[in-house]
N, C-alpha and C positions, 0 to 999 in steps of 0.2 A: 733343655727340653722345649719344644717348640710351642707356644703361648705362655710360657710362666713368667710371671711378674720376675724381674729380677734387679739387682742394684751396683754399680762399681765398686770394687773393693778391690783394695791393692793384693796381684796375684790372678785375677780374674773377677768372676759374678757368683753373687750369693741371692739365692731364690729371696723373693721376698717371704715375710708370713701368711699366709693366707687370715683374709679378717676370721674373726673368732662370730661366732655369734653372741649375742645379748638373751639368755633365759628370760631374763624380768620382761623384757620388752615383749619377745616371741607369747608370754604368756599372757601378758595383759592384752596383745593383739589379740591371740585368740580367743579371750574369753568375752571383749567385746564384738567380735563376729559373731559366736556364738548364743550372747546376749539377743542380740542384733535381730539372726535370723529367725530365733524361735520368738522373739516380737514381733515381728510382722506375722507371721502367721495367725494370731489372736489380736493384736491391736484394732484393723480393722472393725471386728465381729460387732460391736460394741454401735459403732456409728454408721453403719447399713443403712438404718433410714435416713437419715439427714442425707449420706450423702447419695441415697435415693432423692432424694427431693431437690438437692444443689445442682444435680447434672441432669436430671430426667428419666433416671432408668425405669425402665419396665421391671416388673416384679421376675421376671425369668432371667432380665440379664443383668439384675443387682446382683445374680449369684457366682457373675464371673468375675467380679472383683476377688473373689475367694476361690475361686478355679483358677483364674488364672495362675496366680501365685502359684498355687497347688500343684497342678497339673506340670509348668513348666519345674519348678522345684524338684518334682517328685521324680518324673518324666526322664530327666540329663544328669540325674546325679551320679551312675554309674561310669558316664563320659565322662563329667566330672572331674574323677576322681582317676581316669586313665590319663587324662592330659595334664593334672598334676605330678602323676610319677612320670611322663612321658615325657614334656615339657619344664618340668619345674617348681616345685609346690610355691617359690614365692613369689614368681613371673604369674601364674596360676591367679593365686591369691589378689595380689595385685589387681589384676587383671578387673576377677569379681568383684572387689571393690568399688573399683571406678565405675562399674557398669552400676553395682546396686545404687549408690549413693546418686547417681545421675536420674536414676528410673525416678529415685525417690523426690528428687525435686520437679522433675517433668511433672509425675504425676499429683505432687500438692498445686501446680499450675494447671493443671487439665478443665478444659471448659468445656467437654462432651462426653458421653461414655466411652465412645473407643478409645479417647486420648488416657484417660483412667487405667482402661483395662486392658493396652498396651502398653502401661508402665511397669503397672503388675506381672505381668508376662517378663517383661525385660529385668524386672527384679527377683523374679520366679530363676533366670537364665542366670543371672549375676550368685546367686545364692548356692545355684549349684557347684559353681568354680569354686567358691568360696569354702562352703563348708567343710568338703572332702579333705581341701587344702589344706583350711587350720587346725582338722582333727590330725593329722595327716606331720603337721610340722611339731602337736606333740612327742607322736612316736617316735620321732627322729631325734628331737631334742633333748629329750627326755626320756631316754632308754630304758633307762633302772633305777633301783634304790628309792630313797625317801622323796625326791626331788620329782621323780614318775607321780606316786601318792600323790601328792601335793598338787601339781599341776594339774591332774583328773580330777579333784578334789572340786579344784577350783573352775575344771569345766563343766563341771556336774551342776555345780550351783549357780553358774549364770546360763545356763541352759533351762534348767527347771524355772529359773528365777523370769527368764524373759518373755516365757508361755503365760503366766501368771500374771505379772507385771504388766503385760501386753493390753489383759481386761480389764486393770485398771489405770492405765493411762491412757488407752483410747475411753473410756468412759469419763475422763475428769478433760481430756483435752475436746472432746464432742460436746461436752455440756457447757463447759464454760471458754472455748475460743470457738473454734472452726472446726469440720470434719477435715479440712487443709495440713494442719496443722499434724495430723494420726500421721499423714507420709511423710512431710518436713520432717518430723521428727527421727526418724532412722538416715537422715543424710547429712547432721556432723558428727554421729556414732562412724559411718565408713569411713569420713574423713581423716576424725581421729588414727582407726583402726590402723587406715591406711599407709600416716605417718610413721606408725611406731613399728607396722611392718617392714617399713622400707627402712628403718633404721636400726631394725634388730635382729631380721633373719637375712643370715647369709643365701646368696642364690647357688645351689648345687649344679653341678655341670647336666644337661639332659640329658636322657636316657640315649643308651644305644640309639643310632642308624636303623629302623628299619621299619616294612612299610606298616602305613596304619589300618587297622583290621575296618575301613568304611563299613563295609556291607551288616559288619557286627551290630557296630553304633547305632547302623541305621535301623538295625530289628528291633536291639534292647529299646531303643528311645523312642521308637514306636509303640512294640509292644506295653514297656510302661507307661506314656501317656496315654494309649486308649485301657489301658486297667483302669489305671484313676479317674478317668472322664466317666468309664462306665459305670464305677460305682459311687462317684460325686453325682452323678444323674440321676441317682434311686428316689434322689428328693422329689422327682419328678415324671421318671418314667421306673412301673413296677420292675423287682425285680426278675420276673418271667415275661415280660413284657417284650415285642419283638427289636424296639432297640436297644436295649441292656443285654439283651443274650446277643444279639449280633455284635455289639461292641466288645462284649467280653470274649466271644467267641473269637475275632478277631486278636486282639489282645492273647490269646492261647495261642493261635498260628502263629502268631508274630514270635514269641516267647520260643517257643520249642524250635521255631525257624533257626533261631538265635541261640541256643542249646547244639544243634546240629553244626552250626559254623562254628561255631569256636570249640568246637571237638576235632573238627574236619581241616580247619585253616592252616594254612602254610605262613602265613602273615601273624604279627605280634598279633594276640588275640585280645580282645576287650577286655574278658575275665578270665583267667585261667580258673577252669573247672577244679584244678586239683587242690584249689585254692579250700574249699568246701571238706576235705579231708582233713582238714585242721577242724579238730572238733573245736576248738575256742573259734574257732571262725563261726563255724554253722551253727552251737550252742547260743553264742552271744546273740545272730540275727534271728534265730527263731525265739529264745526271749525278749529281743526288741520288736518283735513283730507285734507282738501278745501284748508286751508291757505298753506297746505305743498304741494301739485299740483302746486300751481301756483308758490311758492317760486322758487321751485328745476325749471321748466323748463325758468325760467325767465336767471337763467345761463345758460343754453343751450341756449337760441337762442340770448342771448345777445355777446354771447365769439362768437358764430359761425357770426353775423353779422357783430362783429367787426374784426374778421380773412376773413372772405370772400365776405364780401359784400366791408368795409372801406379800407381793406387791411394793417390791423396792425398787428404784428409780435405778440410772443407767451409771450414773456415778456411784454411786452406792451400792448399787452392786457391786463394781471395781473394786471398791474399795474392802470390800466383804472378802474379795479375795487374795488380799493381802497376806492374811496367815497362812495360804498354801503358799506363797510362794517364800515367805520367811522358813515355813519348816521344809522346806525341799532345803533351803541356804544350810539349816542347823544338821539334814540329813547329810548332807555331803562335807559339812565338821567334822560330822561325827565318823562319816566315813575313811576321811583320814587322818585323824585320830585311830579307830582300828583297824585302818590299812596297813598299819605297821606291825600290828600282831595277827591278823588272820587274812587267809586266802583271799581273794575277788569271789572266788566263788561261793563263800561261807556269806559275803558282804550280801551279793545277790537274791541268796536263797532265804538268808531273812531282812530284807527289802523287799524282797513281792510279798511273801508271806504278812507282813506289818500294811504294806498298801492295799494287800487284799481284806485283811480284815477292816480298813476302812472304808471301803466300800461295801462290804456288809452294812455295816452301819448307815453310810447315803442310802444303803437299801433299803430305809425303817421310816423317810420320811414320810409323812402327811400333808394334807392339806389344812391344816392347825399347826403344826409346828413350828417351830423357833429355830431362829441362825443358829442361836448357844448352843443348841443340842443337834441338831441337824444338817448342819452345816460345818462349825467353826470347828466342835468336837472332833465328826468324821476328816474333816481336812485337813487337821494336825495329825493325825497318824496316817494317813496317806500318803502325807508329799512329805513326810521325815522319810518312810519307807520308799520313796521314791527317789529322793534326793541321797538316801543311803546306799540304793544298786548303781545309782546312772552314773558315777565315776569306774567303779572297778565293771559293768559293763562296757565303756568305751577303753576301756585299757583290756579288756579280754578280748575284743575283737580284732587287736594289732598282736595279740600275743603267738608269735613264731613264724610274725610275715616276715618275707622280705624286703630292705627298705624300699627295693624298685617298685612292690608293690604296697606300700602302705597307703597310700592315695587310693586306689582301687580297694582295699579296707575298709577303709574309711568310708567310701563313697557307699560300698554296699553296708554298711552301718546305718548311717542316712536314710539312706531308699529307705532299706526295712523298715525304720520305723514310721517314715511317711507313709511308706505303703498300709502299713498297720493302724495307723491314724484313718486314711481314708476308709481303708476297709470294716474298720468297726467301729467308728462314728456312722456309714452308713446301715449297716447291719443292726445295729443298738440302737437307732433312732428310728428304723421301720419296723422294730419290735416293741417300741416303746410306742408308735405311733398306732399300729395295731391292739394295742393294752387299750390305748386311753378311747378310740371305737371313734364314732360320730358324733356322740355328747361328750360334748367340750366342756369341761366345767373343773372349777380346782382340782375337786376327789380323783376325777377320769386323768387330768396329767398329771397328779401328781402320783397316782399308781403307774401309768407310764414311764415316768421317766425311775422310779425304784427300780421297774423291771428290768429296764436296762442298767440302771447302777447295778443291779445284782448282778445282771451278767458280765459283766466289767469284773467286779471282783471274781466269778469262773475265771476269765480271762487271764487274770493275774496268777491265781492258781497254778493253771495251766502252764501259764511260761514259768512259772517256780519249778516245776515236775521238768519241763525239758531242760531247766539249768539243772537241776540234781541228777538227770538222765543222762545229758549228751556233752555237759564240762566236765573237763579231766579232771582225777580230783587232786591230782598232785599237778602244778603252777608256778609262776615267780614265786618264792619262798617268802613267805613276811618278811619286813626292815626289822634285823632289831632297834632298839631303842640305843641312841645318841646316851653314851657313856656321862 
């Protein structure tokens, strides 16, 4: 057959083996991409002012260091995630690697703000490759059985673990080196990563021949970066205000434009629509959408209560949030542990239910109160229940793709919950901003930011009811238990 490796052998030619892939390897790669990405997204937060003060930013365009990432991350992840099944998930991969880890040393180099906040951009673009990719090469790798558990298991917990992790090693590496150092630092994690991908996953042949759905690309990746720009903007322009409604409204044309082509295209389409009739498909991203609202703003008003209501310092607050990101590690133990006796979707529905009632509890704080009980308490039943759904949720969002399309899965896994991140960190933070009024003072934010933790845990609620509503209730079947 015409390109097959082959070798002389008396009689004729014997095909070669095709290389095998390396599980350990493909898994440690991915769980430090995984690590990786959802660190930079919080790492940053922490060292804003210094490195306001190191480059010069203005107070409007210190916020694009966190846009940028944002926007482009959020923005390309459904292209993503097409040019990994389309192209290749470890060509893919690859790819985003090099780009993030590059962005990331330009930008601990950068000696102005746009040099900054074009690294961010360019790391925001590298992440999108990335992520879809490595979620992407579990589904493939890792089909079935105990060995699927396990490897979600373990993306679950370096995912949780690197949001977390994020506030406190940009707060210990801002106070005692350089704000330099917050970017350096994610660029010999790619490097690593890099290695072990190029050493452990086999490269699959590309997709079919045929043409690429441009015009699609161009709407979705439109349409989602002016969603996220317009509600990353709330910080600054109302949300009935005439440039957020024009942005958003834009962001809808776009959207529905791009609804209409890929119903209509004769070309391989970006997303196949029918993709969405897999209820573990649509169940999983509208509890990612929900679950990722409440996650992302639960660091915002938790770092802002303990810097300005408690009065702890920027490392120490870091360091306060250490035990959410230990109990997300023990939720996603725990998780596969009883991944092998019950459904994803049993895991899910009490994994919100567990992280929703810990945000009842951030609901209860004061302007007197204590970490012990306010903080450290609520946070361990939070990110266990959090760390308990977020494996058997990325393993129900690939449940009955096909492998052409698990990159495109994957990718819409991602979005949603970025999307969900922007959209209700900025909703939660203008309702919480609204609470606390004109008089600034502990009592005023620290009733604001309850307001929004309570609604954070609705939030939770809410995506518990659409997984008990819209996942099937029969799924992979539990592992038994190893005889």
């Amino acid at each position: 057959m015409s390109g097959m490796n082959t070798t002389h052998v008396r009689g004729g030619r014997r095909p070669l083996a095709a290389p095998a892939a390396r599980p350990g390897l493909v898994l440690a790669a991915v769980a430090v991409v995984q690590f990786m990405v959802s660190l930079d997204l919080s790492v940053v937060n922490v060292g804003l002012p210094e490195i306001g003060r190191g480059l010069g930013f203005s107070t409007a365009g210190l916020t694009w260091v966190i846009h940028g990432y944002a926007l482009t991350f959020g923005g390309l992840l459904l292209l993503g995630g097409k040019a990994a099944d389309r192209y290749g998930h470890k060509r893919v991969l690859l790819s985003g690697l090099g780009l993030f880890g590059l962005a990331s040393l330009l930008g601990g180099f950068a000696q102005e703000p746009g040099q900054l906040v074009a690294a961010r951009v360019a790391q925001g673009v590298g992440a999108a490759a990335l992520a879809p990719a490595a979620l992407a090469l579990l589904a493939t790798t890792f089909p079935e059985g105990r060995a699927r558990v396990r490897a979600y298991g373990v993306w679950s917990a370096t995912n949780a673990a690197g949001g977390a992790f994020g506030v406190l090693i940009g707060g210990l590496l801002t106070e005692y080196t350089s704000w330099r150092a917050v970017m350096f630092v994610s660029a010999p994690m790619a490097a690593g990563a890099l290695v072990m991908a190029w050493r452990g996953v086999v490269a699959a042949p590309p997709a079919r021949d045929s043409r690429p759905d441009v015009l699609g690309a161009a709407l979705v990746t439109g349409g989602m970066v002016a969603l996220v720009f317009g509600v990353v903007r709330t910080d600054r322009y109302a949300w009935t205000s005439p440039v957020t409604l024009a942005t958003l409204g834009t962001a809808a044309v776009l959207l529905a434009a791009f609804v209409v082509v890929e119903r209509t295209t004769r070309r391989d389409p970006l997303i196949r629509l029918g993709l969405f009739a897999n209820r573990s498909v649509a169940g999983a991203n509208g509890f990612s959408i929900l679950v990722g609202a409440a996650m992302a703003s639960s660091f915002y008003f938790m770092s802002l209560y303990l810097q300005q209501v408690l009065g702890k310092g920027a490392a120490l607050t870091g360091a306060m949030f250490l035990p959410f990101a230990l109990g997300a590690v023990v939720g996603a133990v725990i998780a596969i542990k009883l991944g092998y006796r019950f459904r994803p979707r049993t895991l899910m529905v009490v994994g919100g239910f567990m992280a929703a009632a810990g945000f009842v509890w951030f609901g209860m704080i004061s302007p007197d109160g204590s970490y012990a009980v306010d903080v450290l308490g609520p946070s361990i039943l939070a990110s266990v229940g959090f760390g308990l759904c977020l494996g058997p949720l990325a393993a129900t969002a690939t449940t009955g793709v096909a492998p052409g399309e698990t990159g495109t899965a994957s990718g819409l896994l991602n979005s949603s919950r970025q999307i969900g991140a922007s959209l209700g960190l900025a909703a939660l933070g203008t309702a919480a901003e609204h609470r606390t009024g004109h008089l600034v003072t502990a009592a005023t934010l620290s009733d604001g930011y309850a307001l929004g933790l309570t609604l954070g845990a609705a939030l939770l609620v809410a995506g518990t009811l659409v997984a008990v509503a819209v996942l099937p209730r029969t799924g992979a079947a539990p592992v038994p238990d190893a005889a």
